[in-house]
C-alpha positions in Angstrom: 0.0 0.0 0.0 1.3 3.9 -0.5 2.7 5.5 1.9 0.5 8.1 1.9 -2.7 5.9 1.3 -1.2 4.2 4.6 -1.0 7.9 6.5 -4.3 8.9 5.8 -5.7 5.2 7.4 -3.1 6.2 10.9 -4.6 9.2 11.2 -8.1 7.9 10.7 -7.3 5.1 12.9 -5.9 7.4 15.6 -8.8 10.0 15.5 -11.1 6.9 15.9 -9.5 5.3 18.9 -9.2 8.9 20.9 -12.7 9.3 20.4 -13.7 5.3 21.3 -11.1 6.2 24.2 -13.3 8.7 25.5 -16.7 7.6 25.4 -15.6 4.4 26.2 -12.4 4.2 28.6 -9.2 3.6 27.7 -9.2 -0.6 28.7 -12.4 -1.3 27.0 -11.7 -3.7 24.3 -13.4 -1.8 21.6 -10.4 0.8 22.1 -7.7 -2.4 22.6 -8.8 -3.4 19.5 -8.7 0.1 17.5 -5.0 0.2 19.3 -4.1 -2.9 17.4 -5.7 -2.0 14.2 -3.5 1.2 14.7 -0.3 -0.4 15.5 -0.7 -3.0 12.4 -1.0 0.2 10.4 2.1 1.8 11.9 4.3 -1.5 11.6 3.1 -1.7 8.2 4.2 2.2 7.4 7.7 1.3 9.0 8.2 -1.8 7.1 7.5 0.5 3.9 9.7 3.1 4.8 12.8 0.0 6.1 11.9 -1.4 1.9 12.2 1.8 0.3 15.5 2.7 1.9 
């Protein structure tokens, strides 16, 4: 995926579990689970950026 396909997703992602985070509380698992959606988008970005180097 693009790079900058794959920014505009972290953001989204990370807008998305700040709201969850505060209607929800930061240890519910609907915000664990936006945290790992997030983090698979961030390791993906990284792995990108480590390939294109």
């Amino acid at each position: 995926m693009d790079n900058s396909i794959l920014l505009k997703k972290i953001e989204q992602c990370r807008d998305e579990m700040i709201t969850l985070s505060c209607s929800h509380g930061l240890t519910s698992e609907i915000v664990v689970q936006s945290s790992k959606q997030l983090d698979k988008l961030l390791n993906e970005y990284q792995n990108n950026a480590v390939a294109s180097a």
